[in-house]
N, C-alpha and C positions, 0 to 999 in steps of 0.2 A: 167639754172636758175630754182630754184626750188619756187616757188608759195606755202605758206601753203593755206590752202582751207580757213578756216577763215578769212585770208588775201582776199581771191579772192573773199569771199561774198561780206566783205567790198567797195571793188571796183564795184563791179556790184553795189551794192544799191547806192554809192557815186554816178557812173553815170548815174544810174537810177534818183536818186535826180536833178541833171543838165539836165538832157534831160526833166524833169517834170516840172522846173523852166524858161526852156525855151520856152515851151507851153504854160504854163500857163502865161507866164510875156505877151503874145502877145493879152490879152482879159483881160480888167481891169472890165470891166461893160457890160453888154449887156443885153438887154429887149426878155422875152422868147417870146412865141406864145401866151399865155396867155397876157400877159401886163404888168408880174413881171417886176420887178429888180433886177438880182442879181449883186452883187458887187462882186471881191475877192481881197483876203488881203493876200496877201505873210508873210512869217517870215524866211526872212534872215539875216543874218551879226548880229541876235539877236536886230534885226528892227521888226518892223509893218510896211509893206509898200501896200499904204500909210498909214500916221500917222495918219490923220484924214481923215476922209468921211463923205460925206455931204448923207444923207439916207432920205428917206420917211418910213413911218409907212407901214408893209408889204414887202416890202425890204428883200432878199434873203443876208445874207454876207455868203462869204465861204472861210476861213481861210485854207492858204497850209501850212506846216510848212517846209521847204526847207530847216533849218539848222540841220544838222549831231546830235543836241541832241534835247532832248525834250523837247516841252512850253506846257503853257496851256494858259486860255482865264480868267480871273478874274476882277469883279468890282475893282476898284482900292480904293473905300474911304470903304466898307467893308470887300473887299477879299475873296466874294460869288464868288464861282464856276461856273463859265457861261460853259466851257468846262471841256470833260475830259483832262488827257496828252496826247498831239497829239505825240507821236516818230517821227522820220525823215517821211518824204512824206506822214504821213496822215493830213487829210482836216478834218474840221470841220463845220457845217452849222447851222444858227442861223440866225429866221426870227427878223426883227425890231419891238419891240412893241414901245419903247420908244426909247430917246438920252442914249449913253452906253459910261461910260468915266472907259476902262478898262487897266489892264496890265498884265503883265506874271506874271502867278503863282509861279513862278521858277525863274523867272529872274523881280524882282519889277522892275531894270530900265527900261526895256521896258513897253512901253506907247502908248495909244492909244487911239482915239474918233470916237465915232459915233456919228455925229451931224444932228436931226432934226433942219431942219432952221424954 
């Protein structure tokens, strides 16, 4: 069976994505050494998961992007730039100043909140 090499990046990054999705899915929230909070926020199936999160001011989010094409991170009522384009398996970090009612850059249906209560 002959593998093109192209083909075979493919594969290693696809399962590199899965094995990064599956690490990462087992730590949603956790408090550093300091007292932070970080949060993360996966992007799969062309999801924000989760959709909403409930955040404090100073708040770590850190966005994986785990589907095969690219998102970004955008206010959704002006379509300001919160992120660059994340490609497959990069992350993105963004401290909390305020409530952030965002979406894909690239994909408007997807939807997201960051809610100060």
């Amino acid at each position: 069976m002959f593998i093109h090499v192209k083909k075979y990046g493919s594969i290693v990054k696809v399962s590199a994505v899965c094995l990064t999705m599956l690490l990462t899915s087992l730590v949603a929230t956790f408090v550093d050494a300091g007292g932070q909070t970080q949060h993360l926020v996966t992007i799969t199936g062309f999801k924000f998961v989760p959709a909403v999160l409930n955040v404090e001011r100073g708040d770590t989010i850190v966005w994986v992007n785990h589907d095969i094409v690219p998102h970004s991170i955008v206010v959704r009522s002006s379509k300001e730039a919160v992120s660059p384009v994340m490609e497959s398996g990069d992350t993105f970090t963004y401290v909390v100043g305020s409530s952030l009612v965002y979406a894909c850059g690239l994909h408007p249906s997807m939807k997201g909140k960051l809610a100060i209560p």
